[in-house]
MMTF fields as JSON, N, C-alpha, C and O atoms, coordinates in Angstrom:
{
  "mmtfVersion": "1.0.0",
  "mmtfProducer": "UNKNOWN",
  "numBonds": 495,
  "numAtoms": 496,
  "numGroups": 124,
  "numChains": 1,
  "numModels": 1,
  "chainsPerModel": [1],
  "groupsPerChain": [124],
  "chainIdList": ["A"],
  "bondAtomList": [4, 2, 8, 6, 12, 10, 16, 14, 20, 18, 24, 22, 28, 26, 32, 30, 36, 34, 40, 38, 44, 42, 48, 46, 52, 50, 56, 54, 60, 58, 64, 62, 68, 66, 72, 70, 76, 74, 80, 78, 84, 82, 88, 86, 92, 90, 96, 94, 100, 98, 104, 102, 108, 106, 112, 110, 116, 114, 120, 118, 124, 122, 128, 126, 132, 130, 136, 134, 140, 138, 144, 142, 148, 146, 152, 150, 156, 154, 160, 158, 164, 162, 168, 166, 172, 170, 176, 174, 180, 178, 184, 182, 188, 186, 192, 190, 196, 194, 200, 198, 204, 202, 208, 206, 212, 210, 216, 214, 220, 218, 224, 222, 228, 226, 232, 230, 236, 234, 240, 238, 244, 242, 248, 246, 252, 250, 256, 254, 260, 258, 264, 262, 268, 266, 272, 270, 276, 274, 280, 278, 284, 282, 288, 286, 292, 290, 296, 294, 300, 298, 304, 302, 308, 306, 312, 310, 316, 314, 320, 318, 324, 322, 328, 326, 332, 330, 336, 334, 340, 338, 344, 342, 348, 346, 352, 350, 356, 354, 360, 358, 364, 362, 368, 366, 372, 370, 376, 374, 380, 378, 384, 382, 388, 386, 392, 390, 396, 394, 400, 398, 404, 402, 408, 406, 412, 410, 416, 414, 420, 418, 424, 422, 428, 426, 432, 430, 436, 434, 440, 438, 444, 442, 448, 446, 452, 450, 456, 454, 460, 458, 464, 462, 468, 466, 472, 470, 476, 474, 480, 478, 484, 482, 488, 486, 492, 490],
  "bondOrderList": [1, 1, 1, 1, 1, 1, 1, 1, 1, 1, 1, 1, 1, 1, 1, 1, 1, 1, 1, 1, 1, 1, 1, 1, 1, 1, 1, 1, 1, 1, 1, 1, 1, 1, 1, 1, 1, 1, 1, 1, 1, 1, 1, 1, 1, 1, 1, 1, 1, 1, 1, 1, 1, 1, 1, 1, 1, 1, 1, 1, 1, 1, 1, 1, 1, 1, 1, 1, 1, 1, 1, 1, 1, 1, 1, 1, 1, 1, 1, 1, 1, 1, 1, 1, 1, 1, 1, 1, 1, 1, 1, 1, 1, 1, 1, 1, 1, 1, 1, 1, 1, 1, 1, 1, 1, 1, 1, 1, 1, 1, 1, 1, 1, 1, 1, 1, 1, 1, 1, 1, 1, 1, 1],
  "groupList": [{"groupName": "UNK", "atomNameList": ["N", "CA", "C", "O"], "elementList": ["N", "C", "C", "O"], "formalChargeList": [0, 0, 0, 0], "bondAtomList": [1, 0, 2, 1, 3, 2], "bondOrderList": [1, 1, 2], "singleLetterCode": "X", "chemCompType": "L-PEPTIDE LINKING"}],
  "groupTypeList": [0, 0, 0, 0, 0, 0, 0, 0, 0, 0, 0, 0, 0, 0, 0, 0, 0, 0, 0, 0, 0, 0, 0, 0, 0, 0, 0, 0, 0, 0, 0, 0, 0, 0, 0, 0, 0, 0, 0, 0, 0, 0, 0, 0, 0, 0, 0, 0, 0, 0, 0, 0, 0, 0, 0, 0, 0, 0, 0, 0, 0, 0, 0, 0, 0, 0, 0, 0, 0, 0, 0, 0, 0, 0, 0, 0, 0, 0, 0, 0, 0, 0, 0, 0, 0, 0, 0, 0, 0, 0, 0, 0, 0, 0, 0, 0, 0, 0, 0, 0, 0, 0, 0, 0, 0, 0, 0, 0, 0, 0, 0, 0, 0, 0, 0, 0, 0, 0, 0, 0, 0, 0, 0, 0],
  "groupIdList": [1, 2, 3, 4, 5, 6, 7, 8, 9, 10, 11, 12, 13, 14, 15, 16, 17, 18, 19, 20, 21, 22, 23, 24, 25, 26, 27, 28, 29, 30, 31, 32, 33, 34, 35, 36, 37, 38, 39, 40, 41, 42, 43, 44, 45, 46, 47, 48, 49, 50, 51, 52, 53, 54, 55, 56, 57, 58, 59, 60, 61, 62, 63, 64, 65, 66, 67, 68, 69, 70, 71, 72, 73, 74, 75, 76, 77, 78, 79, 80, 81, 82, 83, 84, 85, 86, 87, 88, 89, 90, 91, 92, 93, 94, 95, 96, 97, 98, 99, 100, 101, 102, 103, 104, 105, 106, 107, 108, 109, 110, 111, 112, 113, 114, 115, 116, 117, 118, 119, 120, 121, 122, 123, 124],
  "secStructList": [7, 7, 7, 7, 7, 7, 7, 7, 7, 1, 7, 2, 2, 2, 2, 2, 2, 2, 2, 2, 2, 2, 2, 2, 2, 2, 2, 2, 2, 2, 2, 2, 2, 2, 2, 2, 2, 6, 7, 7, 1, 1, 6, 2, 2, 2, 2, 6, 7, 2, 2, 2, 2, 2, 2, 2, 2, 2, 6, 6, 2, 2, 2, 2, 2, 2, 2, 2, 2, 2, 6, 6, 1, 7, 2, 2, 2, 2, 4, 4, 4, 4, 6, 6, 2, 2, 2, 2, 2, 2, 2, 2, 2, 2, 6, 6, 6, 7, 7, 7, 7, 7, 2, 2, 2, 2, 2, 2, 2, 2, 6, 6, 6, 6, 6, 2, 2, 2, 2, 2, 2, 2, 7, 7],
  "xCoordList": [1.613, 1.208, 2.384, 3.384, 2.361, 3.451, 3.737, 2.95, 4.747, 5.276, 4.89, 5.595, 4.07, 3.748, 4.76, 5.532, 5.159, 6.161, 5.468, 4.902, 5.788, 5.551, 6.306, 7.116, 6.505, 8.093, 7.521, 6.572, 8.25, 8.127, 8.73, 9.853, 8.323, 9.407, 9.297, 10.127, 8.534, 8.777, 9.55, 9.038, 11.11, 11.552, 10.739, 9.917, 10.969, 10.693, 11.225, 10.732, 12.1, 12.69, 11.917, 11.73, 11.454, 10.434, 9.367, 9.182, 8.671, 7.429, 7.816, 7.072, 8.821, 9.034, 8.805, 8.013, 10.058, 9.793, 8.816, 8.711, 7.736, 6.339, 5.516, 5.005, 5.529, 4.915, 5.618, 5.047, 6.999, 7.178, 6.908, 6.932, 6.561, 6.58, 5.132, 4.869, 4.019, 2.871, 2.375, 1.343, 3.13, 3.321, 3.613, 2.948, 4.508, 4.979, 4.353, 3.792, 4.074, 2.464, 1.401, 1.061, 0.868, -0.132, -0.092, -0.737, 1.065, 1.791, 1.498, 0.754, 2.162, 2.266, 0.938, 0.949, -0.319, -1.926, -2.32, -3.326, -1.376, -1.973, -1.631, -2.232, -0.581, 0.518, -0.271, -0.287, -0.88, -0.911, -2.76, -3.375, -3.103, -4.482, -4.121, -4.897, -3.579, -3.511, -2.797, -3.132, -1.784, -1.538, -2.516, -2.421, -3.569, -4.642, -5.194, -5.357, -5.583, -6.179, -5.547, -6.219, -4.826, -3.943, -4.292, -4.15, -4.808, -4.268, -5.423, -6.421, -5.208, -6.251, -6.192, -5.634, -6.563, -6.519, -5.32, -4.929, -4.469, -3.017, -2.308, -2.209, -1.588, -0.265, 0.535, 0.944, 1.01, 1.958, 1.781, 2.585, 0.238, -0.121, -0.169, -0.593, 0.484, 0.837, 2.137, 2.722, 2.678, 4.04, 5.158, 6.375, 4.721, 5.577, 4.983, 5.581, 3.617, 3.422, 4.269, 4.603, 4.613, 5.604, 5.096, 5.764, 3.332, 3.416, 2.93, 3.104, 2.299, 2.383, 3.657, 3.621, 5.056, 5.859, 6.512, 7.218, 6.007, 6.364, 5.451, 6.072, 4.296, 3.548, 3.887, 3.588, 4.333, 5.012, 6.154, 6.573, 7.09, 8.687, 7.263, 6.588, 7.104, 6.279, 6.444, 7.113, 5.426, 4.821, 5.594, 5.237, 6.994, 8.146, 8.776, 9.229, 8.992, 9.803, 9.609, 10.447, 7.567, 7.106, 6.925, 6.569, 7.143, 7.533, 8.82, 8.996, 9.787, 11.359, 11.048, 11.343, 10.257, 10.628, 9.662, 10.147, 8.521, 7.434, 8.303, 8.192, 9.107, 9.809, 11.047, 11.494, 11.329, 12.594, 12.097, 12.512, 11.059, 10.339, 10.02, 10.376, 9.182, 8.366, 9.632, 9.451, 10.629, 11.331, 12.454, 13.387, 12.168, 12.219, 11.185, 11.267, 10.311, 9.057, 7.74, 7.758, 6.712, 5.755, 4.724, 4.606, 4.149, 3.176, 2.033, 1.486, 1.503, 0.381, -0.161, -1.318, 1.458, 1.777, 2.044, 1.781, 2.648, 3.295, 2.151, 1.822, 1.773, 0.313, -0.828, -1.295, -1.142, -1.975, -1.403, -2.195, -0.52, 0.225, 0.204, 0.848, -0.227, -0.397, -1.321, -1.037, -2.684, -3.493, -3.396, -4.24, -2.65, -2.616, -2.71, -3.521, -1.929, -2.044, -2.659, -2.49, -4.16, -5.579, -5.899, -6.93, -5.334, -5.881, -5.336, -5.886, -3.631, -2.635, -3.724, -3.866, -4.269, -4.811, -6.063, -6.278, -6.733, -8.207, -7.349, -7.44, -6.514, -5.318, -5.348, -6.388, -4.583, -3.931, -5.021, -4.299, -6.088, -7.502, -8.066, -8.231, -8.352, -8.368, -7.908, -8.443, -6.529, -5.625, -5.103, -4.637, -5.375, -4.445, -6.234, -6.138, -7.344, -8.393, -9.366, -10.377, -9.371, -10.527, -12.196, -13.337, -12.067, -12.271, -13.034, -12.542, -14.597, -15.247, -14.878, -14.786, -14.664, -14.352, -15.797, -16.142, -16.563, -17.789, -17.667, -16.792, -18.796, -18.862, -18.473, -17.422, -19.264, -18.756, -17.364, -16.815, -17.046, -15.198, -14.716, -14.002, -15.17, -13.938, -14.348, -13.524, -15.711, -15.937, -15.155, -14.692, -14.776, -14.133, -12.593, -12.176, -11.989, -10.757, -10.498, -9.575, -11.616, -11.882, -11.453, -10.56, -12.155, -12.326, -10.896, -10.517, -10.407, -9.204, -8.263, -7.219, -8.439, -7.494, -8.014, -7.171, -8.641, -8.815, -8.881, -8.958, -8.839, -8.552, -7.162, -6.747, -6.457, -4.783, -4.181, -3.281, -5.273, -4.826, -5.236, -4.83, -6.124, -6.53, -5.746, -5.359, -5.595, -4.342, -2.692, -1.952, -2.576, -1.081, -1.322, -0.519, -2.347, -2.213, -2.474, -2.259, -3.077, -3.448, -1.999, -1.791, -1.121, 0.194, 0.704, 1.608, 0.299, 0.872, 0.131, 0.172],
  "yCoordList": [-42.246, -40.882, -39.949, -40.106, -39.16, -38.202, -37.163, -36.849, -36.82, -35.945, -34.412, -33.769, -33.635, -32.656, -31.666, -32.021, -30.199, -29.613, -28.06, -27.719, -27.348, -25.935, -25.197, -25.072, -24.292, -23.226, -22.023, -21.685, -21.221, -20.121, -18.947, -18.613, -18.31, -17.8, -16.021, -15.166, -15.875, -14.174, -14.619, -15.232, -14.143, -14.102, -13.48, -12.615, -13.946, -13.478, -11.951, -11.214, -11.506, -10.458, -9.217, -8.226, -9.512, -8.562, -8.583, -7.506, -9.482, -9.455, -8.503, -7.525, -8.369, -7.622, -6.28, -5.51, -6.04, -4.662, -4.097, -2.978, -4.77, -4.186, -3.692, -2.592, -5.113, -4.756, -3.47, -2.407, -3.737, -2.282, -1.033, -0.04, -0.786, 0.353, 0.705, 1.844, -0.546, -0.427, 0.207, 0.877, 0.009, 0.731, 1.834, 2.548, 2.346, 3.574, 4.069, 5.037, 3.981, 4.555, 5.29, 6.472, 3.792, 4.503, 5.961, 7.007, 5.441, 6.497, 7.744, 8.627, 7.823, 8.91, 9.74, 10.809, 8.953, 9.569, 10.0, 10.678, 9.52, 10.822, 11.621, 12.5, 11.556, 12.799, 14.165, 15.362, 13.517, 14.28, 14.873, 15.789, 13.893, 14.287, 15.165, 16.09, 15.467, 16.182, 17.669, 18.675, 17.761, 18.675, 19.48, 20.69, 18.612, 19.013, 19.969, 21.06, 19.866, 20.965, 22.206, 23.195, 22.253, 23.829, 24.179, 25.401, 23.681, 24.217, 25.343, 25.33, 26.078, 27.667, 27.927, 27.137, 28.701, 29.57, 29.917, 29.825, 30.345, 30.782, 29.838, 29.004, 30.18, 28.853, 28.561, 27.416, 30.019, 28.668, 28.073, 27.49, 28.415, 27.208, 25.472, 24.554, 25.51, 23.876, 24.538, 24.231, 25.358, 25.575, 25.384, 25.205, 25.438, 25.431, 24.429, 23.775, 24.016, 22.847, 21.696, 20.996, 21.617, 20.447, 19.125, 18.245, 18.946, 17.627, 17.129, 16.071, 18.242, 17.339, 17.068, 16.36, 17.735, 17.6, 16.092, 15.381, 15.883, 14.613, 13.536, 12.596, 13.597, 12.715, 12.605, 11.5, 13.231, 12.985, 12.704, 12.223, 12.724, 12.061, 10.717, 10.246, 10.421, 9.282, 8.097, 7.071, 8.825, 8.089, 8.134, 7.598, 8.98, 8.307, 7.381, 6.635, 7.192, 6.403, 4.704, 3.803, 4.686, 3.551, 3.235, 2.108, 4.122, 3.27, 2.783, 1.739, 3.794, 3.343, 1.554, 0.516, 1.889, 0.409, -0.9, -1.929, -0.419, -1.186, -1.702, -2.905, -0.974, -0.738, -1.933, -2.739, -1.777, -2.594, -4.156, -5.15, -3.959, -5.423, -6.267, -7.431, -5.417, -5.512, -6.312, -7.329, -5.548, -6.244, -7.717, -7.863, -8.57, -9.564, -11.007, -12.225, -10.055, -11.222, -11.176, -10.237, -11.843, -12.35, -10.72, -10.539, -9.803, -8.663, -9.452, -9.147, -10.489, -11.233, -11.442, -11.384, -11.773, -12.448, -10.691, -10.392, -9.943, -8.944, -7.508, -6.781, -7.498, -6.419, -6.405, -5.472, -7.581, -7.429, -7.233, -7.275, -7.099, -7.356, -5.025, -4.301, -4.718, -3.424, -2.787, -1.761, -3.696, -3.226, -3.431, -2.716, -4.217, -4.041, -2.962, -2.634, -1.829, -0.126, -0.314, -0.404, -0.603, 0.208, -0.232, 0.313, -1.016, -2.084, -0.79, -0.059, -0.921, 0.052, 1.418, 2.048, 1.556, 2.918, 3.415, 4.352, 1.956, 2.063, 2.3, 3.41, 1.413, 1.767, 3.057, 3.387, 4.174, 5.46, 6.138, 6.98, 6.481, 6.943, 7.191, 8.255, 5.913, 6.096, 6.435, 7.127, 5.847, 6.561, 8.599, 9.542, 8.437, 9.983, 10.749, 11.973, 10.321, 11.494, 11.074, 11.776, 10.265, 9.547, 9.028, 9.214, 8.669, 8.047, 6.83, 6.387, 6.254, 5.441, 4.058, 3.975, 3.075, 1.952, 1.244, 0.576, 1.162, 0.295, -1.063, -1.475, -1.779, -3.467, -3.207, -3.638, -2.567, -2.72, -2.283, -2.723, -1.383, -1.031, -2.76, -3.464, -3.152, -4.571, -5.817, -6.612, -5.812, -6.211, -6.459, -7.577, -4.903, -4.4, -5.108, -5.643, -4.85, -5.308, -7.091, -7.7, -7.612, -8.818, -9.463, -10.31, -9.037, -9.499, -9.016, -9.355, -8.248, -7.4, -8.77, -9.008, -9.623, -10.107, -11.517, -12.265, -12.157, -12.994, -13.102, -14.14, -11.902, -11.722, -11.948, -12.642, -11.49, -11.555, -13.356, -14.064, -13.508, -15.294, -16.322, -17.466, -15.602, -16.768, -15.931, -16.783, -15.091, -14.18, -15.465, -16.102, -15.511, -15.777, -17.173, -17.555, -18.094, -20.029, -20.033, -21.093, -18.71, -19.055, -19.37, -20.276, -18.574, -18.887, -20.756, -21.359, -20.966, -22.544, -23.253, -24.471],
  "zCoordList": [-8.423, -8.183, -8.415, -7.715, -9.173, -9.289, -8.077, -7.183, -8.229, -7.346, -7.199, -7.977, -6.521, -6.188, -6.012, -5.122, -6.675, -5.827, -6.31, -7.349, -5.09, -5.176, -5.359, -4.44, -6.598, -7.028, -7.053, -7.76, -6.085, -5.903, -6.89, -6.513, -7.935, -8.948, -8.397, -8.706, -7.862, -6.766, -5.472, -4.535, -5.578, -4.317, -3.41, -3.713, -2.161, -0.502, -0.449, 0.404, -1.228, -1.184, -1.508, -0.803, -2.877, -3.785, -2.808, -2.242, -2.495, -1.925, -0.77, -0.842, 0.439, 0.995, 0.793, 1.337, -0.536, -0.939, -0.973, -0.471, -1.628, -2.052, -0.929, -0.715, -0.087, 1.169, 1.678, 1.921, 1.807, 2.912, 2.233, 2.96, 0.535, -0.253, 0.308, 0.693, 0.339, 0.58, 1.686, 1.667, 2.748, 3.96, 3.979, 4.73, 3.33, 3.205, 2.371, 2.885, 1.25, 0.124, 1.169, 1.214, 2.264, 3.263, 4.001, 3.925, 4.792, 5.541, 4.674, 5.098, 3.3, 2.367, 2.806, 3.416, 2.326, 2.048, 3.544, 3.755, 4.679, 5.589, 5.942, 6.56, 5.66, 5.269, 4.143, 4.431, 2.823, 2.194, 2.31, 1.766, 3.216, 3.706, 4.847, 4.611, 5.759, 6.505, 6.067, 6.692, 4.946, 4.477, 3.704, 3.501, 3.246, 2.576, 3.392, 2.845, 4.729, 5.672, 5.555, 5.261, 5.67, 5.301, 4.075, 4.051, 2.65, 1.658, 1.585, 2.305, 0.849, 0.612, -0.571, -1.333, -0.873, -2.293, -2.455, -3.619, -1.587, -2.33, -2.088, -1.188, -3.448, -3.731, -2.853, -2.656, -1.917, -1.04, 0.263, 0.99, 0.443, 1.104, 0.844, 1.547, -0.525, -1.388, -1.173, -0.134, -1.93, -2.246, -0.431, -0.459, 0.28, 1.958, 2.433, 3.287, 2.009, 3.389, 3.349, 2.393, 4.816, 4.682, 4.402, 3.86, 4.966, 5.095, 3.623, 3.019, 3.324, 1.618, 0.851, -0.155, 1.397, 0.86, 1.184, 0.469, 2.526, 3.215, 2.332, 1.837, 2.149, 1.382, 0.108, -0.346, -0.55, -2.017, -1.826, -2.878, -0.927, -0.824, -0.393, -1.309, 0.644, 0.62, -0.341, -0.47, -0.971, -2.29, -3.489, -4.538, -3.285, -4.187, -3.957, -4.825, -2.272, -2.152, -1.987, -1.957, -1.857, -2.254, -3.763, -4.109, -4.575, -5.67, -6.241, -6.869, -5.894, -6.053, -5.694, -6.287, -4.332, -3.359, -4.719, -5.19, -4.94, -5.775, -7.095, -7.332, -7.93, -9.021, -8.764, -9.58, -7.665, -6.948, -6.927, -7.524, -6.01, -5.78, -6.861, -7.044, -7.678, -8.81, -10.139, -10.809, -10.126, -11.033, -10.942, -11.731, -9.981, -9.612, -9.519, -9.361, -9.71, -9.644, -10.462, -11.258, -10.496, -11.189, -10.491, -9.279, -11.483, -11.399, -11.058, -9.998, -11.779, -10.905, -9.23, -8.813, -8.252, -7.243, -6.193, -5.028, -7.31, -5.987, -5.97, -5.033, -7.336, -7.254, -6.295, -5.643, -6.358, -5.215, -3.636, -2.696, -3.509, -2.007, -2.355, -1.596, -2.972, -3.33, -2.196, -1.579, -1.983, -1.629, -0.48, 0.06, 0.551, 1.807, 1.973, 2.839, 1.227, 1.676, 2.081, 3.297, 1.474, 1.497, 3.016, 3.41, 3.913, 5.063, 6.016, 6.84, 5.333, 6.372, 6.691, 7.74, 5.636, 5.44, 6.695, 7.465, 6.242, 7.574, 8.764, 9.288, 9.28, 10.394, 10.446, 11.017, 10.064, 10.297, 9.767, 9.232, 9.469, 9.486, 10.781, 11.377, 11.13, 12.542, 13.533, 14.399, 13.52, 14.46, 14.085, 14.726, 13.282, 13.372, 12.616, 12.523, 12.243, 11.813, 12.574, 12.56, 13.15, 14.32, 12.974, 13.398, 12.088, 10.956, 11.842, 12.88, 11.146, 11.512, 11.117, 9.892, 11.665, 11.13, 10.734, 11.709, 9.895, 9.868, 9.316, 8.555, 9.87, 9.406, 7.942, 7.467, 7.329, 5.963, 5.248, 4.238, 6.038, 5.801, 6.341, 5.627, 7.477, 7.767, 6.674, 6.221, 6.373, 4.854, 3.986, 3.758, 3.073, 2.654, 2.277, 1.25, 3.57, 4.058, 4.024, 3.483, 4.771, 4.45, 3.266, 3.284, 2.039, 0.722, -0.177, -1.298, 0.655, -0.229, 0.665, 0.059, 1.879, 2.224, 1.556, 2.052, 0.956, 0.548, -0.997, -1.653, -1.421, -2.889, -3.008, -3.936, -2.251, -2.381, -2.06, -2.513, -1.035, -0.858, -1.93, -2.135, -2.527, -3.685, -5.209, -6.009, -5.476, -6.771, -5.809, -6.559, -4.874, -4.272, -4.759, -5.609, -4.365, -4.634, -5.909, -6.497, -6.8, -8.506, -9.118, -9.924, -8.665, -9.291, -9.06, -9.636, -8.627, -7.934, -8.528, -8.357]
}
């Protein structure tokens, strides 16, 4: 019987990055959803609001982090670790817009967490 071995060619490192960019991506969109409430017809209601300004530093600084991660490892293995956002996201929906969680949102979430576990063992 031959010898079985599992090689990991995405450091632990990258995968980090991504994840924590992913986190911070989230963070970004309620940031830039809540700045959204302020915006009006005149420009500098975009042009001063802070928190959209906070949501676009945000969502720069999860890609610096994605860009970082990303260039260490296999796009197959660390892309999907993308969409946790979307999990982070149901999180801070709720907590900060009082946002419905329904069976079919944890659905949702479900399948996004088992899509990523079976994309993670395809590499192996």
């Amino acid at each position: 019987m031959g010898e079985w071995r599992l090689e990991m060619t995405t450091p632990v490192s990258s995968m980090v990055l991504v994840l924590i960019g992913s986190v911070i991506g989230s963070v970004g969109a309620i940031f830039l959803k809540s700045g959204a409430h302020a915006v009006n017809r005149h420009w500098t209601s975009i042009a001063f609001n802070w928190r959209l300004a906070v949501g676009i530093g945000t969502y720069l600084v999860s890609s610096v982090l994605y860009v970082k991660g990303m260039s260490n490892g296999e796009l197959s293995v660390l892309f999907p670790l993308v969409s946790l956002g979307y999990v982070c996201t149901l999180v801070w929906s709720r907590l900060f817009f009082h946002e419905v969680i329904t069976k079919v949102k944890l659905a949702g979430v479900g399948l996004i967490l088992v899509g990523i576990a079976f994309l993670s063992l395809g590499s192996r």
